[in-house]
DOLUM-233865 format. One line per 2 residues: their letters; for each residue x negated, y negated, z negated of N, C-alpha, C. Coordinates in steps of 0.02 Angstrom, whole numbers, plus 32768, in hexadecimal, padded with zeros to 4 digits. Example, Ala and Ser with C-alpha at 12.3 -4.5 7.8 and 13.67 -1.06 7.14 Angstrom:
// DOLUM-233865
AS = 7D6C,811C,7E7A,7D99,80E1,7E7A,7D6C,80A5,7E7A; 7D7E,8070,7E9E,7D54,8035,7E9B,7D7B,7FFE,7E76;
END
This chain:
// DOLUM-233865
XX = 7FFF,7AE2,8144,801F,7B0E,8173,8005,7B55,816D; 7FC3,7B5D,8170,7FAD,7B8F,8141,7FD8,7BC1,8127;
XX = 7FFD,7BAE,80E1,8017,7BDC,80B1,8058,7BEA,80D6; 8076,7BAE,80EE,80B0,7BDE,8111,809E,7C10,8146;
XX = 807B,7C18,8178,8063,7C36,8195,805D,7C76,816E; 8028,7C72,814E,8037,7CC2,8119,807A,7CD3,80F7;
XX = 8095,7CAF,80FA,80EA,7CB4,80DE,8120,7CC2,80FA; 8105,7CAE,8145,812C,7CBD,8173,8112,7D02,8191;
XX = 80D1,7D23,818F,80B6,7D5F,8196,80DD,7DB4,8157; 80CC,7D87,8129,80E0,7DCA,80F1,813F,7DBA,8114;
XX = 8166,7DA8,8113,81AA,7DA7,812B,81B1,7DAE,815E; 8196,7D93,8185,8195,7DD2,81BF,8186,7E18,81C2;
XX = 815A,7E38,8193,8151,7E6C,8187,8174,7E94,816A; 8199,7E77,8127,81D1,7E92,8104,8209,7E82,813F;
XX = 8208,7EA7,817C,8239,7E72,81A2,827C,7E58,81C2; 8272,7E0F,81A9,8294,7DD1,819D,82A3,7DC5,81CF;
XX = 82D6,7DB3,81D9,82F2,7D97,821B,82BF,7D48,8215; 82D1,7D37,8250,82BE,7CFA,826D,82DA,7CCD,825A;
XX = 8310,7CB9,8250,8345,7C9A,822C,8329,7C8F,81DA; 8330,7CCD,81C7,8307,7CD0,8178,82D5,7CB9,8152;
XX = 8299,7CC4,8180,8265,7CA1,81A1,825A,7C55,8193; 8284,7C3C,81D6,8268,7BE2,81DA,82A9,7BDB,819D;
XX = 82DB,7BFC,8187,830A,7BDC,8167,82DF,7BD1,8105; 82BE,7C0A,8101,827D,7BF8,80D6,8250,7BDB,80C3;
XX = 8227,7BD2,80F8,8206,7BAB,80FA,820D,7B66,8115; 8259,7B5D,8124,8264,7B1A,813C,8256,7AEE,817A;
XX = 8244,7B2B,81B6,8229,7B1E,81E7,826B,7B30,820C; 824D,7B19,8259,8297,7B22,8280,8279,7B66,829F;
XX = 829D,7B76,82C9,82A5,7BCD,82DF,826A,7BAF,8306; 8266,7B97,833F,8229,7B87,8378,81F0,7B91,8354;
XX = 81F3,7B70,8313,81BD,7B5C,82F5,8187,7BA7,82EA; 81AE,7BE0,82D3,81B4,7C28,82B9,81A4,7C51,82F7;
XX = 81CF,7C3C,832A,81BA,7C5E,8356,8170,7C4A,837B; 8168,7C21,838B,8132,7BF8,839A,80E6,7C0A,8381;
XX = 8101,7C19,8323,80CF,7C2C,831E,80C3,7C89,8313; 80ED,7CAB,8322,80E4,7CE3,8357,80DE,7D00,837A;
XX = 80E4,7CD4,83AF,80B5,7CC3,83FE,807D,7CC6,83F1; 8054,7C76,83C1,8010,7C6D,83C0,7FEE,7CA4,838E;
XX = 800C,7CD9,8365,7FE0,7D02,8347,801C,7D45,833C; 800B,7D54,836F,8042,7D98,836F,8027,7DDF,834D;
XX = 7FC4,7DD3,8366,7FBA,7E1F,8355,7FB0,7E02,8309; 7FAD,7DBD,82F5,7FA7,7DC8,829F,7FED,7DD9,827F;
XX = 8026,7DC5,829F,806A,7DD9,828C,807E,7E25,82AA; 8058,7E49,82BF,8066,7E99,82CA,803B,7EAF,828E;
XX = 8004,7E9D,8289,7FD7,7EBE,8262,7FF0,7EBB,8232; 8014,7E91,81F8,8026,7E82,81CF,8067,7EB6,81C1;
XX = 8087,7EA6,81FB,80B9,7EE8,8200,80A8,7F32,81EB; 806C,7F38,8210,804F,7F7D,8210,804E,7F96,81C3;
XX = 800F,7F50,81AF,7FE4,7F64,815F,802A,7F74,8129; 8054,7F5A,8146,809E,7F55,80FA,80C4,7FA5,8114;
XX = 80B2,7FB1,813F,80D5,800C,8146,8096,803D,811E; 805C,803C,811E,802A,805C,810A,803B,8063,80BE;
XX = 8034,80A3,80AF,8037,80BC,805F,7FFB,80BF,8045; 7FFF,80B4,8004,7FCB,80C6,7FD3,7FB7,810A,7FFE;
XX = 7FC6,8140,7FFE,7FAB,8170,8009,7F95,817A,804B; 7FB0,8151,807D,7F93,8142,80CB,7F54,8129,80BF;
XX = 7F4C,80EE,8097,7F0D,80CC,809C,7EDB,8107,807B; 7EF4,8126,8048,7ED9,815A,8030,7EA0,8188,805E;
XX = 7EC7,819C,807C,7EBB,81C2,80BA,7E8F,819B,80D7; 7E7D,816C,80FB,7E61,8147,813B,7E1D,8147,8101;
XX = 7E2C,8126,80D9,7DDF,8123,80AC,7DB8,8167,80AC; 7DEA,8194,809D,7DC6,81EC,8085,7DA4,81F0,80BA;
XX = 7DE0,81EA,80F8,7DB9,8205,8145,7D73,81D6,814D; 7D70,8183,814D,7D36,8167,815B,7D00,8185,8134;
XX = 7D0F,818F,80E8,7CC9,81B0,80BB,7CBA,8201,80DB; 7CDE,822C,80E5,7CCB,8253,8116,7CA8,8248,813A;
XX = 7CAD,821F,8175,7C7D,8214,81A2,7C54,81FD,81A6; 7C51,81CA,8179,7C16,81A4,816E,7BD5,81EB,8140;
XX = 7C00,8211,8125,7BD5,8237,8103,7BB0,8274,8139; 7BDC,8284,8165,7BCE,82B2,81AD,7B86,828F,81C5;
XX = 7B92,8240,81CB,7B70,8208,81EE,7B32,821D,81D8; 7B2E,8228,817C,7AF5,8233,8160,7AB1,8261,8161;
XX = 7AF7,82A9,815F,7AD4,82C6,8175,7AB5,82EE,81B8; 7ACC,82C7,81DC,7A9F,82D0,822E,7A82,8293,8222;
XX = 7A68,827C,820F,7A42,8246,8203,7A2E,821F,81BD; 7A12,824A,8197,7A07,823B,8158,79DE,81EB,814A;
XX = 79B6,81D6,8176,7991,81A6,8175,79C5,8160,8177; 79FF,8184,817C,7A38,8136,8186,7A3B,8128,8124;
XX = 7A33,8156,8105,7A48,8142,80B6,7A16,811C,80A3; 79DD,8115,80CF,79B3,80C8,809E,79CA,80AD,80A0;
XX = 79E9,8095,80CF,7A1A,8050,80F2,7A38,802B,8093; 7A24,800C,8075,7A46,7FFF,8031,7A94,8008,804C;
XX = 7AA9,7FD0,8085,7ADD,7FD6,8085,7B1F,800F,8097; 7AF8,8025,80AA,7B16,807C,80B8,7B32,8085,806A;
XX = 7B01,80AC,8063,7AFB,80B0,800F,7B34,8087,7FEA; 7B26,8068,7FF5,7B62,8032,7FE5,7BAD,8022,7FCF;
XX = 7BA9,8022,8024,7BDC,8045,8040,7C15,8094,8028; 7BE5,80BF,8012,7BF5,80F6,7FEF,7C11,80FD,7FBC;
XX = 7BE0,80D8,7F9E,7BF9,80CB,7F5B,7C38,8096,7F42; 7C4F,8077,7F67,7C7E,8050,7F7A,7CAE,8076,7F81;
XX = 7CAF,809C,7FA9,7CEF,80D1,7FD3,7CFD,80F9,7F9B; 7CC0,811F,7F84,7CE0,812F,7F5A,7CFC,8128,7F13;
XX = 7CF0,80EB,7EF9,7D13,80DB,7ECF,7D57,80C2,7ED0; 7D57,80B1,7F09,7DA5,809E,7F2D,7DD3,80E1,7F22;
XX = 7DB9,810B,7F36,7DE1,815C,7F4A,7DCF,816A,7F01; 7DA9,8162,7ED3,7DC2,8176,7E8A,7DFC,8157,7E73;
XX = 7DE1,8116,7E69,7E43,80E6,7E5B,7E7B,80FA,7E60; 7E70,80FF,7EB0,7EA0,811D,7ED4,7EC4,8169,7EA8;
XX = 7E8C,8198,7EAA,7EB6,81CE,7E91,7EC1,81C1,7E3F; 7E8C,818F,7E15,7EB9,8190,7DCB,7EFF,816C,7DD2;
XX = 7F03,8121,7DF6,7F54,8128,7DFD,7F85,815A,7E0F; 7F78,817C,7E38,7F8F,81A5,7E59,7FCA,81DD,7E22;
XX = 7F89,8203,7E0C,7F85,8219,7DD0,7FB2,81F1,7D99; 7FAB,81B2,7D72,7FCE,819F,7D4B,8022,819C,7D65;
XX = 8028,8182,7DA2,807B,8177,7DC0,8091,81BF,7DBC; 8053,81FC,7DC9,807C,8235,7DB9,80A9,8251,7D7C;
XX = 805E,8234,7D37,8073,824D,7D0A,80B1,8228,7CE4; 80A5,81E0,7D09,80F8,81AD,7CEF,8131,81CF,7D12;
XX = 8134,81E3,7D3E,8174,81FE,7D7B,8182,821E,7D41; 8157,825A,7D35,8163,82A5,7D07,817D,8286,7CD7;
XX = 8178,8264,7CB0,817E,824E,7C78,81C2,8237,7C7F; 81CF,8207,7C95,8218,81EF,7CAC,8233,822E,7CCA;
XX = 8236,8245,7CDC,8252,8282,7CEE,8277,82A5,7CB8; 8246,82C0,7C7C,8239,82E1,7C39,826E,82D9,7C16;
XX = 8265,826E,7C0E,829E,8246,7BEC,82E2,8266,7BF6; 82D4,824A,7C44,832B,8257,7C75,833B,82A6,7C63;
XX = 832F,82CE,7C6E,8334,8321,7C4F,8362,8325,7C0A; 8318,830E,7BE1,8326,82FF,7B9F,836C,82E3,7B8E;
XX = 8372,8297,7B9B,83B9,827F,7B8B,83FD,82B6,7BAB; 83E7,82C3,7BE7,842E,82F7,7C03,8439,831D,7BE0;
XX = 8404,8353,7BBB,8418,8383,7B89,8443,8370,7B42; 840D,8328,7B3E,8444,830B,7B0B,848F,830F,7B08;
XX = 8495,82DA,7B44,84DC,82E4,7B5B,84F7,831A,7B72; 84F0,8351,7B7C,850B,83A1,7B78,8507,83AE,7B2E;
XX = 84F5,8397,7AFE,84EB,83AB,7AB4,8534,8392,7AA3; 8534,834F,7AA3,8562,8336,7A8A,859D,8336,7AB7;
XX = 85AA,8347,7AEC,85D6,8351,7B0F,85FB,83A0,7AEE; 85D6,83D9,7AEE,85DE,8424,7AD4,85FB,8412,7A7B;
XX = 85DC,83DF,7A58,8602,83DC,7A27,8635,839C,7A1C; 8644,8378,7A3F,867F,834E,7A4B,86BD,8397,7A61;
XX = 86A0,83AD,7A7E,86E1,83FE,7A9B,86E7,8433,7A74; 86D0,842B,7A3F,86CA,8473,79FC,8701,8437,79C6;
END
């Protein structure tokens, strides 16, 4: 019951009617609803996390390493903490990732872009001499 439960969470999130739902997973509607009664804030939350963008989460991380770094320095004695430290280094390797994908989807967009350009001129080439 388990996996439907998470199955019935991500479709609700992408969201699925109720109908869609138990008609999926093979459950009856009560069944669906029932179990959105007994775990509603896990079926909001779930809602929530599937609107959040790459670049939202982006953000929430930048802002936490910010502060945690503010944290630092009014209180430098918190960076023994290994896990602090840690912690840091964590964040920010996340927010590197983050911006080399970032970065690569840019330079693919551009690129596809380039293509799409490219071929149109084509087709203005051969269009200008199909008319000569």
């Amino acid at each position: 019951m388990k996996l439907e439960l998470v199955q019935a969470k991500r479709m609700y999130a992408d969201n699925k009617s109720i109908d869609k739902i138990a008609s999926a997973l093979n459950k009856s509607k009560g069944t669906v609803y029932r179990w959105l009664k007994e775990h509603k804030e896990e079926f909001e939350e779930a809602r929530k996390l599937k609107e959040l963008s790459v670049d939202d989460m982006g953000e929430i991380l930048d802002e936490a390493h910010k502060k945690m770094l503010l944290n630092i320095i009014e209180n430098p004695e918190t960076l023994v903490d290994p896990k602090v430290a840690d912690s840091l280094i964590k964040i920010a390797n996340v927010l590197e990732k983050m911006d080399k994908r970032r970065e690569k989807e840019k330079k693919e967009k551009q690129q596809a872009d380039e293509e799409e350009r490219g071929v149109l001129i084509l087709d203005d080439i051969k269009e200008e001499e199909k008319a000569t």
